[in-house]
Backbone atoms as SQL, in Angstrom:
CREATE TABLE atoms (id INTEGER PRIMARY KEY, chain TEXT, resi INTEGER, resn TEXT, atom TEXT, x REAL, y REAL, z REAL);
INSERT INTO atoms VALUES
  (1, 'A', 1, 'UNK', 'N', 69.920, 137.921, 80.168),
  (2, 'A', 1, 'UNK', 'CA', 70.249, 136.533, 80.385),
  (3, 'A', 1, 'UNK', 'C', 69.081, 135.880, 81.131),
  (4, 'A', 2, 'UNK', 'N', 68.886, 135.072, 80.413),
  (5, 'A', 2, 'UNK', 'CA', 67.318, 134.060, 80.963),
  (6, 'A', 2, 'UNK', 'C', 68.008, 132.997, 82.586),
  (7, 'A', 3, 'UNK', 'N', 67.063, 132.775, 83.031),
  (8, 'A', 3, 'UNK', 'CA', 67.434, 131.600, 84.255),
  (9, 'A', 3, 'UNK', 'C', 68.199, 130.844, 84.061),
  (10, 'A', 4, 'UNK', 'N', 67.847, 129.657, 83.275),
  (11, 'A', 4, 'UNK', 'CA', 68.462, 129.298, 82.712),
  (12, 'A', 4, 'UNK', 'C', 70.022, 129.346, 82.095),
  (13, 'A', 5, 'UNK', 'N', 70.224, 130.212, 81.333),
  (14, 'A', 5, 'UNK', 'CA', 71.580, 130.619, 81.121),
  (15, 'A', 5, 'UNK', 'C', 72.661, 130.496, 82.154),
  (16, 'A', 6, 'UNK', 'N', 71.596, 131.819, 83.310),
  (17, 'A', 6, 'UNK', 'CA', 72.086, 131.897, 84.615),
  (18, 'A', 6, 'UNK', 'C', 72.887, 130.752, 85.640),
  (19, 'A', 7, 'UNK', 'N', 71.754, 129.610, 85.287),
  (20, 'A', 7, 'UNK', 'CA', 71.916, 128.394, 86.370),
  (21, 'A', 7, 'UNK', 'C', 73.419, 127.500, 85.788),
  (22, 'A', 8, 'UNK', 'N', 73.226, 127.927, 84.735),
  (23, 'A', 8, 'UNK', 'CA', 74.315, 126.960, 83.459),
  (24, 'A', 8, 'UNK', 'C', 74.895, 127.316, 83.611),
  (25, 'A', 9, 'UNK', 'N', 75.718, 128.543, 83.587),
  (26, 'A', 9, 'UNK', 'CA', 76.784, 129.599, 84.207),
  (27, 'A', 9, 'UNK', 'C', 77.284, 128.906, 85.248),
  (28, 'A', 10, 'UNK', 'N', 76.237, 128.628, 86.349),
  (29, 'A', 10, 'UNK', 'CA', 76.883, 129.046, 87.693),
  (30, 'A', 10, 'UNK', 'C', 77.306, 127.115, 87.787),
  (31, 'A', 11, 'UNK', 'N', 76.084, 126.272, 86.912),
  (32, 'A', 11, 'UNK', 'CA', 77.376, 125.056, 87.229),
  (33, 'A', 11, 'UNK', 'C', 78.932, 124.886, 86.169),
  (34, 'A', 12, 'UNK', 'N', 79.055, 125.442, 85.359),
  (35, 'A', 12, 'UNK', 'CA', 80.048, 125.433, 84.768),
  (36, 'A', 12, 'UNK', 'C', 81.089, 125.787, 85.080),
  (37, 'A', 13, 'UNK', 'N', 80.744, 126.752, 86.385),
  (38, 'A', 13, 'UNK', 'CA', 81.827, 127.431, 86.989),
  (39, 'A', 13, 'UNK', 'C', 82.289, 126.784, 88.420),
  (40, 'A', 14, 'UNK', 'N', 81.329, 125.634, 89.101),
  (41, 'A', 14, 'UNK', 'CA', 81.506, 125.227, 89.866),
  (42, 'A', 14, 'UNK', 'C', 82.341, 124.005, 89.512),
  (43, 'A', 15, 'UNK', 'N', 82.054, 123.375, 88.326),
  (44, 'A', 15, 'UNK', 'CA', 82.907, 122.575, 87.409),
  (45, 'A', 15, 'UNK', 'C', 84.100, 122.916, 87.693),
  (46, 'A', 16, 'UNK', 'N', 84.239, 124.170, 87.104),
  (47, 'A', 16, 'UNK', 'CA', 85.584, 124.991, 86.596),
  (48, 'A', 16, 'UNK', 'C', 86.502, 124.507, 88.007),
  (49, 'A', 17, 'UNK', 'N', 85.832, 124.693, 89.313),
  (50, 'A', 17, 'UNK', 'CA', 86.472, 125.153, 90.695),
  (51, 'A', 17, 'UNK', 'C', 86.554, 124.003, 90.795),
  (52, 'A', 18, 'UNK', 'N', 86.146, 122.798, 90.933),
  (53, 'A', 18, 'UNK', 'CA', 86.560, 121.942, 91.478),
  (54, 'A', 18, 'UNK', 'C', 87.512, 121.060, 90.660),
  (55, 'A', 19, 'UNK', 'N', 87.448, 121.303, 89.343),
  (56, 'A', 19, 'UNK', 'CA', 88.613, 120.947, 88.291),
  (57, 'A', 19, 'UNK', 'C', 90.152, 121.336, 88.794),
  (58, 'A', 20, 'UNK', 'N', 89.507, 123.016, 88.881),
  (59, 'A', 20, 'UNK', 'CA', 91.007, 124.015, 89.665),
  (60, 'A', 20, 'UNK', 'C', 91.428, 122.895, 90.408),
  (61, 'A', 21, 'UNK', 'N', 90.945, 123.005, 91.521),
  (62, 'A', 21, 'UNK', 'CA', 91.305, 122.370, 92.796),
  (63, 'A', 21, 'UNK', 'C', 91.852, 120.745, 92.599),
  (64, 'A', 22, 'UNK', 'N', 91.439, 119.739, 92.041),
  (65, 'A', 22, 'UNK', 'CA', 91.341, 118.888, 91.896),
  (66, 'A', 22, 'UNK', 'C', 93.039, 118.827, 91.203),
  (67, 'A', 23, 'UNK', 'N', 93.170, 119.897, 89.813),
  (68, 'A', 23, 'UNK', 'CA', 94.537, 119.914, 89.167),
  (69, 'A', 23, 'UNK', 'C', 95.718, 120.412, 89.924),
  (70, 'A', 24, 'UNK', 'N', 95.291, 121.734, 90.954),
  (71, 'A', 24, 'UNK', 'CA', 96.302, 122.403, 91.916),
  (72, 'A', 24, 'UNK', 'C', 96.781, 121.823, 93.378),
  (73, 'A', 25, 'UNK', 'N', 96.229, 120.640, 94.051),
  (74, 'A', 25, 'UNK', 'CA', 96.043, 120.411, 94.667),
  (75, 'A', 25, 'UNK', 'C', 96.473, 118.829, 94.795),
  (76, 'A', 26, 'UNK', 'N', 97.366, 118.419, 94.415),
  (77, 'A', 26, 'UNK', 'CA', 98.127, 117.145, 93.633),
  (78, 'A', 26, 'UNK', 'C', 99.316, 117.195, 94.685),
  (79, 'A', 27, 'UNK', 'N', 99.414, 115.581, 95.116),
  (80, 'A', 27, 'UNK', 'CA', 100.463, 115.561, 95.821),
  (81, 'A', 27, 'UNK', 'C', 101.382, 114.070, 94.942),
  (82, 'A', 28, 'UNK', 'N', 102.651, 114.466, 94.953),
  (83, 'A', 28, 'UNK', 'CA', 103.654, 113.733, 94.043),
  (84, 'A', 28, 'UNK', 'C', 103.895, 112.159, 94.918),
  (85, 'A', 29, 'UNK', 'N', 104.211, 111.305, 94.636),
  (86, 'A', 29, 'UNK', 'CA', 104.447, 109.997, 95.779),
  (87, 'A', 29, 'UNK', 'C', 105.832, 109.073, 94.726),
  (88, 'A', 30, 'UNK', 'N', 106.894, 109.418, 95.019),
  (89, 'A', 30, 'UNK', 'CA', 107.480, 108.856, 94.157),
  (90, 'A', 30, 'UNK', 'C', 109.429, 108.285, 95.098),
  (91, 'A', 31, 'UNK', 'N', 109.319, 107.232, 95.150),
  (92, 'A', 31, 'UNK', 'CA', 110.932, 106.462, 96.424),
  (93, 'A', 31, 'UNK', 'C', 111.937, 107.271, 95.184),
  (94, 'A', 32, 'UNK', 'N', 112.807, 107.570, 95.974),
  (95, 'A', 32, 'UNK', 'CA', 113.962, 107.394, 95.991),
  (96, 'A', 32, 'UNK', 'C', 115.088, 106.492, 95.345),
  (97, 'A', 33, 'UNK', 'N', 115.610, 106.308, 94.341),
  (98, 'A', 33, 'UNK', 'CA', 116.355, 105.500, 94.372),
  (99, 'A', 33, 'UNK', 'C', 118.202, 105.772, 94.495),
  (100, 'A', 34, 'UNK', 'N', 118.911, 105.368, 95.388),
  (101, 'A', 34, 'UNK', 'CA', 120.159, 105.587, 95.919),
  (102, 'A', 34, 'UNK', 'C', 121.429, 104.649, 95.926),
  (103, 'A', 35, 'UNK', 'N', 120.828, 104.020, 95.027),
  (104, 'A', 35, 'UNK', 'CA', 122.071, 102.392, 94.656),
  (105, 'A', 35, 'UNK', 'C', 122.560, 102.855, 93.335),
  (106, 'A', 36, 'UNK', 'N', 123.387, 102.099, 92.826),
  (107, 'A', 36, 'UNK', 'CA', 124.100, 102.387, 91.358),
  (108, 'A', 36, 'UNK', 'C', 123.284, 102.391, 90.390),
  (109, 'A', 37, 'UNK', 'N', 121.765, 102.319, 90.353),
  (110, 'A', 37, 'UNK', 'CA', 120.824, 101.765, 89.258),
  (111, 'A', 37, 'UNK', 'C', 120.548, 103.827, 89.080),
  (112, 'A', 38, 'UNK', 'N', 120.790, 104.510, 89.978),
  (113, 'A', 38, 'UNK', 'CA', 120.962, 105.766, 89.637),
  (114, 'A', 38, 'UNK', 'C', 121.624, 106.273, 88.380),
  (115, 'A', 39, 'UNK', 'N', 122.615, 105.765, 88.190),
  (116, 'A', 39, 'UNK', 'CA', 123.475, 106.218, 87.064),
  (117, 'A', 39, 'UNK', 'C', 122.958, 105.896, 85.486),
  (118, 'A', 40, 'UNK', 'N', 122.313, 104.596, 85.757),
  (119, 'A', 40, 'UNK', 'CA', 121.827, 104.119, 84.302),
  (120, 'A', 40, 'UNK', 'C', 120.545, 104.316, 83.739),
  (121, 'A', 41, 'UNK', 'N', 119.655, 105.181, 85.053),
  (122, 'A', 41, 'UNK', 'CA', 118.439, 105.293, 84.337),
  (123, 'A', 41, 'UNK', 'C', 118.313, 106.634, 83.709),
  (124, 'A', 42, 'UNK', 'N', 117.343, 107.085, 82.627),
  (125, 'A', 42, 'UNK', 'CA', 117.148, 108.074, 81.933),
  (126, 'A', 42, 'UNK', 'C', 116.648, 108.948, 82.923),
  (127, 'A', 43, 'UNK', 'N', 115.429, 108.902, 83.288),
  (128, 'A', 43, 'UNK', 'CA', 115.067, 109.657, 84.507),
  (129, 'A', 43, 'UNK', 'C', 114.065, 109.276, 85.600),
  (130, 'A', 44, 'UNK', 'N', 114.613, 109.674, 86.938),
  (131, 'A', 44, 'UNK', 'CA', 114.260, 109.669, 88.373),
  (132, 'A', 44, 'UNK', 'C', 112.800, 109.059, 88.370),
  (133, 'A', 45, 'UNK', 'N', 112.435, 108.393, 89.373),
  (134, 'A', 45, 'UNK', 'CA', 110.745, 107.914, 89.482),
  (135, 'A', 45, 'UNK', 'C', 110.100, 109.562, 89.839),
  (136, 'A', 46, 'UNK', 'N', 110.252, 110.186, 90.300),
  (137, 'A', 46, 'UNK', 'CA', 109.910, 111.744, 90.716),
  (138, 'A', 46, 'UNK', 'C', 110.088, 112.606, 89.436),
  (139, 'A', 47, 'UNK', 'N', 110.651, 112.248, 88.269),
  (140, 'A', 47, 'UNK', 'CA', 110.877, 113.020, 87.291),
  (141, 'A', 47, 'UNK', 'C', 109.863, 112.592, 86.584),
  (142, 'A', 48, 'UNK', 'N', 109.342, 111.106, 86.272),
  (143, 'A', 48, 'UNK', 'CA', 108.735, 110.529, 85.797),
  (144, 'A', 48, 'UNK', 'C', 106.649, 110.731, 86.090),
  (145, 'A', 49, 'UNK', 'N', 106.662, 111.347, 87.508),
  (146, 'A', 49, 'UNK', 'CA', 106.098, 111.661, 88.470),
  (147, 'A', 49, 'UNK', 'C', 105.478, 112.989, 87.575),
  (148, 'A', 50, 'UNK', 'N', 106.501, 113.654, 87.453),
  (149, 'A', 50, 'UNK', 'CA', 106.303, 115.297, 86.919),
  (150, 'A', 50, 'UNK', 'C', 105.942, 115.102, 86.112),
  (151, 'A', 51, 'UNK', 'N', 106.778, 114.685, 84.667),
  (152, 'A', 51, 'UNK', 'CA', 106.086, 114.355, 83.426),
  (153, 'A', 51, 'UNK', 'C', 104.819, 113.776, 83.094),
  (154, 'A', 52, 'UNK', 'N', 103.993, 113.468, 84.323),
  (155, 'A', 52, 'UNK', 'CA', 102.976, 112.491, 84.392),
  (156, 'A', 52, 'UNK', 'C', 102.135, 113.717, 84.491),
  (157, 'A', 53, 'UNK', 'N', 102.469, 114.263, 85.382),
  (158, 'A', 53, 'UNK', 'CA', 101.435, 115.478, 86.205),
  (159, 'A', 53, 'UNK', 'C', 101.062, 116.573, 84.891),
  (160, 'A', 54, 'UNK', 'N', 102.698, 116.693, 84.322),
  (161, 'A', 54, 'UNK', 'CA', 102.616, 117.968, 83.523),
  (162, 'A', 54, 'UNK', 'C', 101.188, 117.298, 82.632),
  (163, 'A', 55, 'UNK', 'N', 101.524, 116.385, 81.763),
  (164, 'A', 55, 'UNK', 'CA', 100.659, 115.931, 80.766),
  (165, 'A', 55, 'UNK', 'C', 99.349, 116.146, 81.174),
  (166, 'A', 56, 'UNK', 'N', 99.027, 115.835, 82.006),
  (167, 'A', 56, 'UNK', 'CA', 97.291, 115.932, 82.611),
  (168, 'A', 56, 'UNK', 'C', 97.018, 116.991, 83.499),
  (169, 'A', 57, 'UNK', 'N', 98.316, 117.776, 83.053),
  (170, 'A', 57, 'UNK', 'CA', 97.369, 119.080, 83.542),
  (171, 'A', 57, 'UNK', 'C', 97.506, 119.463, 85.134),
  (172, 'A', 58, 'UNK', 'N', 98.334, 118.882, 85.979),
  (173, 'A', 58, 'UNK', 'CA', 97.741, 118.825, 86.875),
  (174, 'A', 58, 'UNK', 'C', 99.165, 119.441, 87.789),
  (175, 'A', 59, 'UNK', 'N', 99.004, 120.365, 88.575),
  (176, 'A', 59, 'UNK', 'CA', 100.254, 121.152, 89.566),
  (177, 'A', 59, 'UNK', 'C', 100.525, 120.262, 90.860),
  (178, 'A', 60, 'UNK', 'N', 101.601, 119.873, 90.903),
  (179, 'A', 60, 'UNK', 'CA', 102.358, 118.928, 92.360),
  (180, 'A', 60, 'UNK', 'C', 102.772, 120.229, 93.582),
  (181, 'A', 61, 'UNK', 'N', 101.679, 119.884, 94.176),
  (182, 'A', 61, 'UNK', 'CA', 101.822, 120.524, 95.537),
  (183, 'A', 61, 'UNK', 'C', 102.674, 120.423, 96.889),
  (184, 'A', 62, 'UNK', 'N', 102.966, 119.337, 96.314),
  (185, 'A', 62, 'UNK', 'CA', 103.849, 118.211, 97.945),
  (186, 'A', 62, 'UNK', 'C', 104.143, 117.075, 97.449),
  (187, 'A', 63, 'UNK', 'N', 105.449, 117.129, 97.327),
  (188, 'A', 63, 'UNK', 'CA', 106.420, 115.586, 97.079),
  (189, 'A', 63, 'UNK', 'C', 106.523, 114.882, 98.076),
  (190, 'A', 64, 'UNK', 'N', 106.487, 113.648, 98.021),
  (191, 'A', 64, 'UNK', 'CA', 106.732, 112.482, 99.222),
  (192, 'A', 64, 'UNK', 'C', 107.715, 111.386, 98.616),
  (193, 'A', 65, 'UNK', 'N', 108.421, 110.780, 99.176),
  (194, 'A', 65, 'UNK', 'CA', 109.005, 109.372, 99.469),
  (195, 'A', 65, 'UNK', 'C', 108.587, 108.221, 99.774),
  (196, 'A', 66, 'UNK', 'N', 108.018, 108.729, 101.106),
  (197, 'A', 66, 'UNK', 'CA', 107.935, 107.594, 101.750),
  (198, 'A', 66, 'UNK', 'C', 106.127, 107.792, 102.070),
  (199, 'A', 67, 'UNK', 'N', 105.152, 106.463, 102.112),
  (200, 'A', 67, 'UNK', 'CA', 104.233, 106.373, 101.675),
  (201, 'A', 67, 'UNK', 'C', 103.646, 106.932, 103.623),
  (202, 'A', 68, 'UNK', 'N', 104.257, 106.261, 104.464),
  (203, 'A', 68, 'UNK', 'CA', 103.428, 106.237, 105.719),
  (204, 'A', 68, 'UNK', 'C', 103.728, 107.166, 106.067),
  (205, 'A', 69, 'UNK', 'N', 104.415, 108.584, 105.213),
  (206, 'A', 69, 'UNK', 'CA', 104.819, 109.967, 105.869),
  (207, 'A', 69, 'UNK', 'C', 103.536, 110.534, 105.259),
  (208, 'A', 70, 'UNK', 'N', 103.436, 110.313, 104.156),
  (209, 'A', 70, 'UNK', 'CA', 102.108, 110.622, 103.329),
  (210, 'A', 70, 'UNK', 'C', 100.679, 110.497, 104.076),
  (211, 'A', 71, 'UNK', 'N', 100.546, 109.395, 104.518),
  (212, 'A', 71, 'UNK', 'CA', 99.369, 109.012, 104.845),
  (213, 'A', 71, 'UNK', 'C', 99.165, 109.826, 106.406),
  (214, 'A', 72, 'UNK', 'N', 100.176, 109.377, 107.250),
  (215, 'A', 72, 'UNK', 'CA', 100.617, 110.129, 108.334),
  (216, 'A', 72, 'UNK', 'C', 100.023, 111.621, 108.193),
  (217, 'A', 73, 'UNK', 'N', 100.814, 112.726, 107.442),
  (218, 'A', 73, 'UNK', 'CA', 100.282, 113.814, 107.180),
  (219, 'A', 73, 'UNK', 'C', 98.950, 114.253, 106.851),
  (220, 'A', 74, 'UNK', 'N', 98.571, 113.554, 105.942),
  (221, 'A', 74, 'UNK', 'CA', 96.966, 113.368, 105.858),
  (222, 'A', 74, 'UNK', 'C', 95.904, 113.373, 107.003),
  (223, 'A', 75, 'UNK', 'N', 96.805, 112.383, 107.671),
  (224, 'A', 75, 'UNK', 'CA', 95.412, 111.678, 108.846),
  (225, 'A', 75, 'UNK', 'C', 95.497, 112.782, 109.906),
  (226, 'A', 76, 'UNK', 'N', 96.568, 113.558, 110.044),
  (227, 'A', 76, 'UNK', 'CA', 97.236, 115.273, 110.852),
  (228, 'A', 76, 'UNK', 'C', 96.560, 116.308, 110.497),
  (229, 'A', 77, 'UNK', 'N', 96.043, 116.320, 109.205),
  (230, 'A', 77, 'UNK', 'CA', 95.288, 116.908, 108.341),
  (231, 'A', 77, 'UNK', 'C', 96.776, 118.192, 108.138),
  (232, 'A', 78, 'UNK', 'N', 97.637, 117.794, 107.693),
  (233, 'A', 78, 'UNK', 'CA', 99.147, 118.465, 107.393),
  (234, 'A', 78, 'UNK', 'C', 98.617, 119.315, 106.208),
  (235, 'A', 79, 'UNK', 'N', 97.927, 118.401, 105.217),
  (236, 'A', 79, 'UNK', 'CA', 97.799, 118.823, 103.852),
  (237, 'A', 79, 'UNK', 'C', 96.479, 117.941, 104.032),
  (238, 'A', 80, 'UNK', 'N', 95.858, 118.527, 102.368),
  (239, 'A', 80, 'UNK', 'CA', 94.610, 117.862, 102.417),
  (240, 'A', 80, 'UNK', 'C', 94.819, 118.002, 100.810),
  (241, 'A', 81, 'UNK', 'N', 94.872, 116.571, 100.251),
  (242, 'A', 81, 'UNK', 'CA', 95.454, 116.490, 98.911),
  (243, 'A', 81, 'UNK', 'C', 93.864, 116.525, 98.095),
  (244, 'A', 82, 'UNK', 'N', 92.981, 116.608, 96.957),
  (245, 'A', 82, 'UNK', 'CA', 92.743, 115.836, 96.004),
  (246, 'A', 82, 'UNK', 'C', 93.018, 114.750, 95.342),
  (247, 'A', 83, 'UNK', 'N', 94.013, 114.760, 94.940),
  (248, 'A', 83, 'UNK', 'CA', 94.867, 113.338, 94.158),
  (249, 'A', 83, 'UNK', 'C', 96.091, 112.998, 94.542),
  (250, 'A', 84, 'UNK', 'N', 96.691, 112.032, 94.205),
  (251, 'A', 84, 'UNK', 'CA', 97.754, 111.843, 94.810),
  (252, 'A', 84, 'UNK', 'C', 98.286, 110.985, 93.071),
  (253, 'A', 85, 'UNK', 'N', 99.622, 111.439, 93.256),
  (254, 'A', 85, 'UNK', 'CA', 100.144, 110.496, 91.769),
  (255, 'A', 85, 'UNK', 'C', 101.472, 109.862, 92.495),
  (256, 'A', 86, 'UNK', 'N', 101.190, 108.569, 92.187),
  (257, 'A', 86, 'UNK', 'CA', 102.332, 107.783, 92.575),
  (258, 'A', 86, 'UNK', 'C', 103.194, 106.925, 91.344),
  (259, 'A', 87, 'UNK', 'N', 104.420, 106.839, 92.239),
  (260, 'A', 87, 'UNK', 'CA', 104.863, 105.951, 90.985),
  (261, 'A', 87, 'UNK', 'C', 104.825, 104.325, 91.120),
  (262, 'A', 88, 'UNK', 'N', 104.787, 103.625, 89.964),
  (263, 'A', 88, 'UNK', 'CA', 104.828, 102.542, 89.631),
  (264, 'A', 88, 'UNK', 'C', 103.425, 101.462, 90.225),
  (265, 'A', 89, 'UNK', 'N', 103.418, 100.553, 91.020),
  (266, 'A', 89, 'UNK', 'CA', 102.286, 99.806, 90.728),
  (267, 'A', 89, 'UNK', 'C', 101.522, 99.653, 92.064),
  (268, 'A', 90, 'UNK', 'N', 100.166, 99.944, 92.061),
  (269, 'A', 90, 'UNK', 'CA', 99.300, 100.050, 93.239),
  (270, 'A', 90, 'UNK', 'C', 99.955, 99.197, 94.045),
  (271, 'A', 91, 'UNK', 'N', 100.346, 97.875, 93.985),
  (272, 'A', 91, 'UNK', 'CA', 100.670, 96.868, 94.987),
  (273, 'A', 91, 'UNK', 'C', 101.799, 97.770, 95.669),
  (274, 'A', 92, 'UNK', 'N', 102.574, 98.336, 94.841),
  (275, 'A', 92, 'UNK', 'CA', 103.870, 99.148, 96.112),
  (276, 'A', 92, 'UNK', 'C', 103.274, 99.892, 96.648),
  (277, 'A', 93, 'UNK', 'N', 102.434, 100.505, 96.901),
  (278, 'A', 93, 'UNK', 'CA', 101.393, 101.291, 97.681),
  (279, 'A', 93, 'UNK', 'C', 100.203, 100.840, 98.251),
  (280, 'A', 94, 'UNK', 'N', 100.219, 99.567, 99.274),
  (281, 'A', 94, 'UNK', 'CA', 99.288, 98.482, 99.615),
  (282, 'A', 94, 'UNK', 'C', 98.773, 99.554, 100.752),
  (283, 'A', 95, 'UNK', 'N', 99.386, 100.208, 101.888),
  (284, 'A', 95, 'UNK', 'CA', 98.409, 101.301, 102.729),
  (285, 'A', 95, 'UNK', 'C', 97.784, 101.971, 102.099),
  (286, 'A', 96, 'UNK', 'N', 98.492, 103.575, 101.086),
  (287, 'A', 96, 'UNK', 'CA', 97.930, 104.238, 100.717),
  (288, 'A', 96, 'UNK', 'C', 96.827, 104.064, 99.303),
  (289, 'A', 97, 'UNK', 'N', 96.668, 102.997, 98.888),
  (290, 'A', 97, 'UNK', 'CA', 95.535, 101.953, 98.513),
  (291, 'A', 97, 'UNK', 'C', 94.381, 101.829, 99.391),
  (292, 'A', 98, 'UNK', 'N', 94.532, 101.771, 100.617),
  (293, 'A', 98, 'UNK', 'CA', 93.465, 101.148, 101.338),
  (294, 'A', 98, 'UNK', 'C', 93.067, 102.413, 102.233),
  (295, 'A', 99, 'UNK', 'N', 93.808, 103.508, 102.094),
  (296, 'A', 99, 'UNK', 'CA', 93.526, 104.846, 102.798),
  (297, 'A', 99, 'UNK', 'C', 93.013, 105.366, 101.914),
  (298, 'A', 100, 'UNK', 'N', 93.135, 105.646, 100.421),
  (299, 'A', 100, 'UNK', 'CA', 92.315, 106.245, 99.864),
  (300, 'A', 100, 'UNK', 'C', 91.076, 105.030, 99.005),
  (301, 'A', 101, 'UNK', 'N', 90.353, 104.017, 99.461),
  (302, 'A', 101, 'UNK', 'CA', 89.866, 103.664, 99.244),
  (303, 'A', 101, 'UNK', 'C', 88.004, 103.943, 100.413),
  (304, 'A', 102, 'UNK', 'N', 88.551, 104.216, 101.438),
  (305, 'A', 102, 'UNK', 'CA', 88.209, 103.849, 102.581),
  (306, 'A', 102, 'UNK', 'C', 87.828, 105.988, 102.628),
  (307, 'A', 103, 'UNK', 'N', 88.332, 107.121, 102.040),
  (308, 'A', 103, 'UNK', 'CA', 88.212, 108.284, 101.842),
  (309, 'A', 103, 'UNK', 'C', 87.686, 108.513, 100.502),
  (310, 'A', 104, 'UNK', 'N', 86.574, 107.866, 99.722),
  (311, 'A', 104, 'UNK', 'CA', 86.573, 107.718, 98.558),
  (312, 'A', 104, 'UNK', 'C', 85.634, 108.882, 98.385),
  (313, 'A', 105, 'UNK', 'N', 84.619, 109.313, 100.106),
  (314, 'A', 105, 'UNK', 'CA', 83.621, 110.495, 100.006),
  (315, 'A', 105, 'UNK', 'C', 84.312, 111.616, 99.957),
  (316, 'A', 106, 'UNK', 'N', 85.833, 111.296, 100.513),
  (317, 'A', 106, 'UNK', 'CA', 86.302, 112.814, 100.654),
  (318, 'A', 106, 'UNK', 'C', 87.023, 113.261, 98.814),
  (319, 'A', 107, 'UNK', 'N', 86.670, 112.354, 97.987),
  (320, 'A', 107, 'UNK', 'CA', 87.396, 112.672, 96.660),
  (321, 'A', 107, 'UNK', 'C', 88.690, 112.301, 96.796),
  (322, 'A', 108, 'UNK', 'N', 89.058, 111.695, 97.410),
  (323, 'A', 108, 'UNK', 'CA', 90.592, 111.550, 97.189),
  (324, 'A', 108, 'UNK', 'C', 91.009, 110.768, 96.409),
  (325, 'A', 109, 'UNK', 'N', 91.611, 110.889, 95.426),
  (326, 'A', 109, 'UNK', 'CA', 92.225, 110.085, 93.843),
  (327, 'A', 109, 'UNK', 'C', 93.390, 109.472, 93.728),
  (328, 'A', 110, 'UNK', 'N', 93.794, 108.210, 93.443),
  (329, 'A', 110, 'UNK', 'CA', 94.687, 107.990, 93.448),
  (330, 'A', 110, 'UNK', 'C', 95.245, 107.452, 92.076),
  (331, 'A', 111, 'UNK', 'N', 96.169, 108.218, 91.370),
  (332, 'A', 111, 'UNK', 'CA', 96.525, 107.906, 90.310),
  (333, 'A', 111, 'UNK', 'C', 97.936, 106.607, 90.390),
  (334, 'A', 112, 'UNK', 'N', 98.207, 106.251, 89.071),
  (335, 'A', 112, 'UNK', 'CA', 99.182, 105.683, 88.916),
  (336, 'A', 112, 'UNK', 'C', 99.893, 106.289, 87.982),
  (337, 'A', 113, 'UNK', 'N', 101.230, 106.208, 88.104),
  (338, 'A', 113, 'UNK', 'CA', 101.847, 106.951, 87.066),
  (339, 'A', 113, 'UNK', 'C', 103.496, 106.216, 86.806),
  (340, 'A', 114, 'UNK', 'N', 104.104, 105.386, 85.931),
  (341, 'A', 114, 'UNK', 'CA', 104.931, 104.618, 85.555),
  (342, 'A', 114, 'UNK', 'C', 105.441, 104.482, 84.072);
């Protein structure tokens, strides 16, 4: 195996690792809902959450609710996410918007998922 080869190897594999990490390393962000609108929907914002994750590949490490428990934990260094998949529309997530905007060196991703 020439240098070359060698060097190609070794970024493909560093690829590989931070892909890993990036897919295993997923934290879920999805409310609750606890009023009668429970009964009529097909499925849960957290179910919706999963199905999101499954598709792209990606393993939910830590479910949340509530957004400032999330961020909270973070800033504790509780967990130390890669991505984060939330449900429904950046504006319902106006902190954790501006927390992972402001961590953009540390890779932290913030998906949408609805």
């Amino acid at each position: 195996m020439n240098l070359l080869q060698h060097l190609f190897k070794g970024v493909v594999a560093q690829i590989l690792n931070q892909w890993r990490n990036c897919t295993m390393n997923t934290v879920a962000l999805a409310h609750e809902i606890e009023d009668e609108r429970f009964e009529y929907l097909e499925s849960t914002p957290l179910d919706t959450v999963k199905e999101c994750c499954k598709q792209e590949g990606r393993q939910i490490s830590n479910t949340y609710t509530e957004e400032y428990k999330l961020i909270n934990d973070i800033l504790e260094k509780v967990i130390k996410p890669t991505s984060i998949v939330a449900y429904g529309e950046y504006e319902d997530y106006i902190h954790l918007k501006k927390f992972a905007q402001r961590r953009i060196s540390n890779s932290l991703l913030l998906l949408r998922c609805n």
